[in-house]
N, CA, C and O atoms as a CHARMM CRD file, in Angstrom:
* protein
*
  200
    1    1 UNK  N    104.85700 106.94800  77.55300 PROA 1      0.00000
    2    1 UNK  CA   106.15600 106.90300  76.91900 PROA 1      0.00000
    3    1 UNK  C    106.91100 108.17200  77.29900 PROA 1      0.00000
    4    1 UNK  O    106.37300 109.27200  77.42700 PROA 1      0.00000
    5    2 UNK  N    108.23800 107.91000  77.47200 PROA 2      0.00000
    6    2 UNK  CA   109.16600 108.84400  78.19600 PROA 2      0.00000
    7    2 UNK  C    109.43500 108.90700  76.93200 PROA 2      0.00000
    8    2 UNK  O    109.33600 107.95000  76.16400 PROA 2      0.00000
    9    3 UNK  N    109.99500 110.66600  76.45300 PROA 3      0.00000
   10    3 UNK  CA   111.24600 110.63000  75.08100 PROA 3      0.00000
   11    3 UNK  C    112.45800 110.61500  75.44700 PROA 3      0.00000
   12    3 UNK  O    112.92600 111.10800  76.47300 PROA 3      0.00000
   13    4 UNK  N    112.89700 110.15400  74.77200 PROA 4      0.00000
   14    4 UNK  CA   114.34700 109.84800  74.68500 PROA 4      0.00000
   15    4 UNK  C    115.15400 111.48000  74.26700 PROA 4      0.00000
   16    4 UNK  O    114.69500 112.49200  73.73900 PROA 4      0.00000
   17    5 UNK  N    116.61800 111.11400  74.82200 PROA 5      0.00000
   18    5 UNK  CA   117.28300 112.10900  74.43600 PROA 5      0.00000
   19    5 UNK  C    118.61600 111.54700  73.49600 PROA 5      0.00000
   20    5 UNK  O    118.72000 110.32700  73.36100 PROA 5      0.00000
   21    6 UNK  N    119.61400 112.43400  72.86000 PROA 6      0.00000
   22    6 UNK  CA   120.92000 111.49800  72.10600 PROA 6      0.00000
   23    6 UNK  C    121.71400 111.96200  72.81800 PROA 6      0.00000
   24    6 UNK  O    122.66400 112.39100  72.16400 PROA 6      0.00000
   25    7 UNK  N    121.88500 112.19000  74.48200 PROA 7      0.00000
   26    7 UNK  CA   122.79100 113.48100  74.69600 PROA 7      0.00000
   27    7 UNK  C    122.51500 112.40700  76.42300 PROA 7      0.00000
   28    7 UNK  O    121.67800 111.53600  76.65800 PROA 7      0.00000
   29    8 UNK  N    123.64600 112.99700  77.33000 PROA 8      0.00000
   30    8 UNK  CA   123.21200 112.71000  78.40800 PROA 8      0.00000
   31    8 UNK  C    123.41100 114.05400  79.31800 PROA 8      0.00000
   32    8 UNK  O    124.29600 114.75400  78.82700 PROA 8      0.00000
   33    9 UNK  N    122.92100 114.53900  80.34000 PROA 9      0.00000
   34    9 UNK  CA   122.94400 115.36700  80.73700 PROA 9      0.00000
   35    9 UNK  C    124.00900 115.96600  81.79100 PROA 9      0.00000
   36    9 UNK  O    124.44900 115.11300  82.56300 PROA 9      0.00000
   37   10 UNK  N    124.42500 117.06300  81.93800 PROA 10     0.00000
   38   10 UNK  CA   125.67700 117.17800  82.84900 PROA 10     0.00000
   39   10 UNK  C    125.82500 116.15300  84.33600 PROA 10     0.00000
   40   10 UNK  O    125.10200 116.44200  85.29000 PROA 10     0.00000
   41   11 UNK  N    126.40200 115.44800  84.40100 PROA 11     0.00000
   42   11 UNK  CA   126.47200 114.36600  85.59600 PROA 11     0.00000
   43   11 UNK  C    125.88500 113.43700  85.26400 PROA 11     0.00000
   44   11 UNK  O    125.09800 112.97900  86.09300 PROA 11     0.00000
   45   12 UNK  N    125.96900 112.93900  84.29200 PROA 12     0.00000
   46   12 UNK  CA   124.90000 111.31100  84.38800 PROA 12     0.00000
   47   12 UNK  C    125.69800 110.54200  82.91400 PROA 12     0.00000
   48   12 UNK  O    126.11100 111.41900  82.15600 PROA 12     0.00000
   49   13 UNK  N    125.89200 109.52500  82.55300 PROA 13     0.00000
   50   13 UNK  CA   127.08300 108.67300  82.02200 PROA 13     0.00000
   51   13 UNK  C    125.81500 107.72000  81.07900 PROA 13     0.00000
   52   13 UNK  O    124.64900 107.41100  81.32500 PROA 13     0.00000
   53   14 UNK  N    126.68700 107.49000  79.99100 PROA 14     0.00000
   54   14 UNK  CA   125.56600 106.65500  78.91500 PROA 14     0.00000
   55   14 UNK  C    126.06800 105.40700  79.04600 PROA 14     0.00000
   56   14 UNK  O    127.19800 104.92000  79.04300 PROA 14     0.00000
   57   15 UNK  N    124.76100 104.93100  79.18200 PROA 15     0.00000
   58   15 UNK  CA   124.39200 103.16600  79.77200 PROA 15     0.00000
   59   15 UNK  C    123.98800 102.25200  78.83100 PROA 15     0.00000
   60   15 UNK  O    123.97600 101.02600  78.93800 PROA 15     0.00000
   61   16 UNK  N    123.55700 103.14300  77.61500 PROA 16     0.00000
   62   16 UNK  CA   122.32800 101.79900  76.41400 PROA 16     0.00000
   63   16 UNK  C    122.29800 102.68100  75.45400 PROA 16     0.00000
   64   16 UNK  O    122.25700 103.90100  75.61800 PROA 16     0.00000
   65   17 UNK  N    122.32800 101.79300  73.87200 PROA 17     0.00000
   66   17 UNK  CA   122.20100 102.19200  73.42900 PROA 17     0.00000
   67   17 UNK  C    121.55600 101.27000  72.51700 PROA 17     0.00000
   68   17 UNK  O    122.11700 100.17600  72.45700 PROA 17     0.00000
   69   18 UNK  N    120.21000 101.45800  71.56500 PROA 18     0.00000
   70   18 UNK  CA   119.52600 100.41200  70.93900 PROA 18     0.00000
   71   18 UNK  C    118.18400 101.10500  70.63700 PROA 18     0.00000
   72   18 UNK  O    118.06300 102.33000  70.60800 PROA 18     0.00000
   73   19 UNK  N    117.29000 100.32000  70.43700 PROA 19     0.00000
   74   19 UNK  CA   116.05900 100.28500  68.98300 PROA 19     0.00000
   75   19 UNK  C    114.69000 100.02300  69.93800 PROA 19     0.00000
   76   19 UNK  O    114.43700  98.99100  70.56000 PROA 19     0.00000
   77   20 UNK  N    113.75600 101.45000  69.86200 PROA 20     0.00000
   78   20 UNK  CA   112.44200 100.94600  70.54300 PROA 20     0.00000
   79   20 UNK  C    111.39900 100.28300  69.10800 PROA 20     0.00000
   80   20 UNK  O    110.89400 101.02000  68.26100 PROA 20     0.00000
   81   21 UNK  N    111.29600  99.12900  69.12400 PROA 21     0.00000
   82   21 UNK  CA   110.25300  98.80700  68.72100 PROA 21     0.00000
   83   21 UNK  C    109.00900  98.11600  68.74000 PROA 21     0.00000
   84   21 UNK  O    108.72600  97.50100  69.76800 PROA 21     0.00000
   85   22 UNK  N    108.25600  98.11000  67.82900 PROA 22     0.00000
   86   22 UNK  CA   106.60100  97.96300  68.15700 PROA 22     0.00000
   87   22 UNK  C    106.44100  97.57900  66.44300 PROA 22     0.00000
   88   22 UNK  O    107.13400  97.79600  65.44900 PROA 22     0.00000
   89   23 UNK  N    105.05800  96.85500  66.72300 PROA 23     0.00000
   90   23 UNK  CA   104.21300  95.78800  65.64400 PROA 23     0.00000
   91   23 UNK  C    104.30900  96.90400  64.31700 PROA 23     0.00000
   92   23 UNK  O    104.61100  98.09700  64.35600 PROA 23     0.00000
   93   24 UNK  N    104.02200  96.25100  63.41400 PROA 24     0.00000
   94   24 UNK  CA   103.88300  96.99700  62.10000 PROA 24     0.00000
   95   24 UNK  C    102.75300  97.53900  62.00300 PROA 24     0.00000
   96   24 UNK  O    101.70400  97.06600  62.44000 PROA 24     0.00000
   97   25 UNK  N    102.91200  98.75200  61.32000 PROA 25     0.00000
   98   25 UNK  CA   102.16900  99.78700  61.09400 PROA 25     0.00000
   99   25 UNK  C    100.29400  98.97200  60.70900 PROA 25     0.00000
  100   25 UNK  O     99.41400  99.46400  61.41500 PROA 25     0.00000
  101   26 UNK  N     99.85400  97.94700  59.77400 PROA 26     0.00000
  102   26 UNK  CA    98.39000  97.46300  59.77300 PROA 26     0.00000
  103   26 UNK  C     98.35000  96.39000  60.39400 PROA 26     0.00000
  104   26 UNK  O     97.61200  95.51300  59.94600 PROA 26     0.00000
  105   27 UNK  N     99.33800  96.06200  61.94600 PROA 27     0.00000
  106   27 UNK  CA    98.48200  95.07100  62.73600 PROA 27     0.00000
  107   27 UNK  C     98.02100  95.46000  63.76300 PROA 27     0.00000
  108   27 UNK  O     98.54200  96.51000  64.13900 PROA 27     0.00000
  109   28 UNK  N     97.00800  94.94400  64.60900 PROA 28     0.00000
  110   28 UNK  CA    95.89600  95.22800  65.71900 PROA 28     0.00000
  111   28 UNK  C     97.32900  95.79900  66.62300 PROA 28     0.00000
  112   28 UNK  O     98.48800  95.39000  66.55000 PROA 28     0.00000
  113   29 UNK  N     96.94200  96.51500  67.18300 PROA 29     0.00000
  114   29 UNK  CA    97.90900  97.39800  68.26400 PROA 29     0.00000
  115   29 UNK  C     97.66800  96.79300  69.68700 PROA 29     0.00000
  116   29 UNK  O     96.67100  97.05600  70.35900 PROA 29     0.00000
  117   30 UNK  N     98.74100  95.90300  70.10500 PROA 30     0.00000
  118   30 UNK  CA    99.01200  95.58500  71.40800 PROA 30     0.00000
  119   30 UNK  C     99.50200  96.52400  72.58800 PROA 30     0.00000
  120   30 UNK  O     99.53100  96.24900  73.78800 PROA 30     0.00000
  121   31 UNK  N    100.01500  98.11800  71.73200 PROA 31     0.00000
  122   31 UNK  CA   100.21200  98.98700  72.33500 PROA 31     0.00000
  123   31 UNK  C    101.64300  98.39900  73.52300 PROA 31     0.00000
  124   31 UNK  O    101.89300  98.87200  74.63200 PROA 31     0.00000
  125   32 UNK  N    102.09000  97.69600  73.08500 PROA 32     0.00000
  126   32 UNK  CA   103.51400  97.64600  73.86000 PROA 32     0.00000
  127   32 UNK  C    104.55700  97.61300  72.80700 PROA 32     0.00000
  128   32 UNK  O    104.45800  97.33500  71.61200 PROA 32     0.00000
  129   33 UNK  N    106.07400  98.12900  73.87100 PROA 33     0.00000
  130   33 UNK  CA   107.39200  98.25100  72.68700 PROA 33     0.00000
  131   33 UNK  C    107.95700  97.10700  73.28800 PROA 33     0.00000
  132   33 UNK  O    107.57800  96.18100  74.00400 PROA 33     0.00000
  133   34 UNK  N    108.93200  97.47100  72.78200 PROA 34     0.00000
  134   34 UNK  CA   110.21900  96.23300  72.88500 PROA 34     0.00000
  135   34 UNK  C    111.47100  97.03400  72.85200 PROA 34     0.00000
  136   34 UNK  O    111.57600  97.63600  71.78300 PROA 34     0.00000
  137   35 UNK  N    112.69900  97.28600  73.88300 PROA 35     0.00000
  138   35 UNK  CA   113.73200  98.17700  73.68600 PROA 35     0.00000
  139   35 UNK  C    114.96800  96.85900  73.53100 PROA 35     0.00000
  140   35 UNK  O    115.44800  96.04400  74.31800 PROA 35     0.00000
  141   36 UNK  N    115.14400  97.15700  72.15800 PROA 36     0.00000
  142   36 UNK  CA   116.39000  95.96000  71.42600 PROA 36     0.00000
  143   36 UNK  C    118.16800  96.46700  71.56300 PROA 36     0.00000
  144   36 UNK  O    118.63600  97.05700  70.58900 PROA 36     0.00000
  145   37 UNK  N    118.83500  96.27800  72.45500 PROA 37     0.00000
  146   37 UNK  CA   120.01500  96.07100  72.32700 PROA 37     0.00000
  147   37 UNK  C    120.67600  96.84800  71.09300 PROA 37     0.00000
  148   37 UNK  O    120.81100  96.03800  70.17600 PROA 37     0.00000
  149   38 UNK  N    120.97100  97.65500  70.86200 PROA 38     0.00000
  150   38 UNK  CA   122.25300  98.21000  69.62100 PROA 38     0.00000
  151   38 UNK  C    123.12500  97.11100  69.46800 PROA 38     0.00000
  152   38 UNK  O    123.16900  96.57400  68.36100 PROA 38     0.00000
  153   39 UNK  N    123.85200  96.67000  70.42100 PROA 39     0.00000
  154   39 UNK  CA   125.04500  95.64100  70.37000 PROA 39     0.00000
  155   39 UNK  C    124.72200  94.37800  71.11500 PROA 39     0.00000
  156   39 UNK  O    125.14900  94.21800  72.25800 PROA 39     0.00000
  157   40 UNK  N    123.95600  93.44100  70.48900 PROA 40     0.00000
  158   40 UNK  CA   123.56500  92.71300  71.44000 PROA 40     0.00000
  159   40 UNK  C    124.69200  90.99800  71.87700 PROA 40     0.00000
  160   40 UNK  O    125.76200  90.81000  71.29800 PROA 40     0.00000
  161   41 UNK  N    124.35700  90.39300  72.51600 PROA 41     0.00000
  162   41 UNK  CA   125.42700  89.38800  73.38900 PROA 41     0.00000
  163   41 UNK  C    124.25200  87.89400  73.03600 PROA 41     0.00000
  164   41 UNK  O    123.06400  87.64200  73.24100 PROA 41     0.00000
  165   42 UNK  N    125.55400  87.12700  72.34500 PROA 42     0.00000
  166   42 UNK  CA   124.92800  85.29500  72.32700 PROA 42     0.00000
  167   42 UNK  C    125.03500  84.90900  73.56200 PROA 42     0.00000
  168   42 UNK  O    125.83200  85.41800  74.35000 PROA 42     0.00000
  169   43 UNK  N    124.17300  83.89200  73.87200 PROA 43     0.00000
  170   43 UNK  CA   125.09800  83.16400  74.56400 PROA 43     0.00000
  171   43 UNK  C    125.87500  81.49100  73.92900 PROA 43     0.00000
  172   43 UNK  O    125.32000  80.67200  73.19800 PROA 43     0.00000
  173   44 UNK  N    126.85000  81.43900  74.33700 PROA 44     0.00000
  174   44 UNK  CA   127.95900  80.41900  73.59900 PROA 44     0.00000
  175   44 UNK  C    127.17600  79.14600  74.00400 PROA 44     0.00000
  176   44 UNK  O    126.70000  78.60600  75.00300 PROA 44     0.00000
  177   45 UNK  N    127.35500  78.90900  72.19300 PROA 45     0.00000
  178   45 UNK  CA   126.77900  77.72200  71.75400 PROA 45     0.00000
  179   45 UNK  C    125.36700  77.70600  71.64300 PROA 45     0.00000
  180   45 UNK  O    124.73800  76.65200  71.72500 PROA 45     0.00000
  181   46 UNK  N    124.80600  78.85100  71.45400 PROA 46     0.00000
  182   46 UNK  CA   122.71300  78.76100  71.59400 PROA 46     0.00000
  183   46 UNK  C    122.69200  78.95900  69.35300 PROA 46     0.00000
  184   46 UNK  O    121.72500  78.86600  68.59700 PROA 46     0.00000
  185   47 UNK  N    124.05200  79.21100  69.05200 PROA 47     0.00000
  186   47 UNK  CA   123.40800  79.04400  67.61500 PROA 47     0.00000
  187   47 UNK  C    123.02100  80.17800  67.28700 PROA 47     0.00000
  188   47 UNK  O    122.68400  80.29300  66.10900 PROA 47     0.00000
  189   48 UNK  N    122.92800  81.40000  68.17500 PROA 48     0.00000
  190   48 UNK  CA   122.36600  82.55100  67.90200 PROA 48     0.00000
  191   48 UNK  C    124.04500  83.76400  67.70100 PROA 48     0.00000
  192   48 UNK  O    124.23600  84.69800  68.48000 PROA 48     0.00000
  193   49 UNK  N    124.63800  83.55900  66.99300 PROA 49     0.00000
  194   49 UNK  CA   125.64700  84.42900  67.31600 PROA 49     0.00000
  195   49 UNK  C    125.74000  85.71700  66.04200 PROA 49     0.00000
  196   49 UNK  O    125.91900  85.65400  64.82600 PROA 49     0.00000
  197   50 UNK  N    125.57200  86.60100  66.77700 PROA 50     0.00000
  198   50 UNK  CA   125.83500  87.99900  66.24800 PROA 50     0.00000
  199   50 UNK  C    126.92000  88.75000  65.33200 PROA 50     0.00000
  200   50 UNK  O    126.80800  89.95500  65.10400 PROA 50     0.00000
């Protein structure tokens, strides 16, 4: 795991912004994340709209 920063560094432009997450704290550890969208996008008509 890389850490994250809230800042971007002189010359480089912010691209993403969103939520690393992973299983709850008492289940078996699959040891993988999931990086979730801050602002995330439906697509039209899937019923899923934000």
């Amino acid at each position: 795991m890389i850490p994250g920063k809230m800042y971007c560094p002189s010359g480089w432009s912010f691209e993403y912004n969103g939520y690393l997450m992973a299983e709850y704290l008492d289940h078996a550890r699959s040891a993988q994340c999931a990086y979730v969208d801050g602002n995330p996008e439906s697509v039209p008509g899937s019923g899923l709209e934000y």
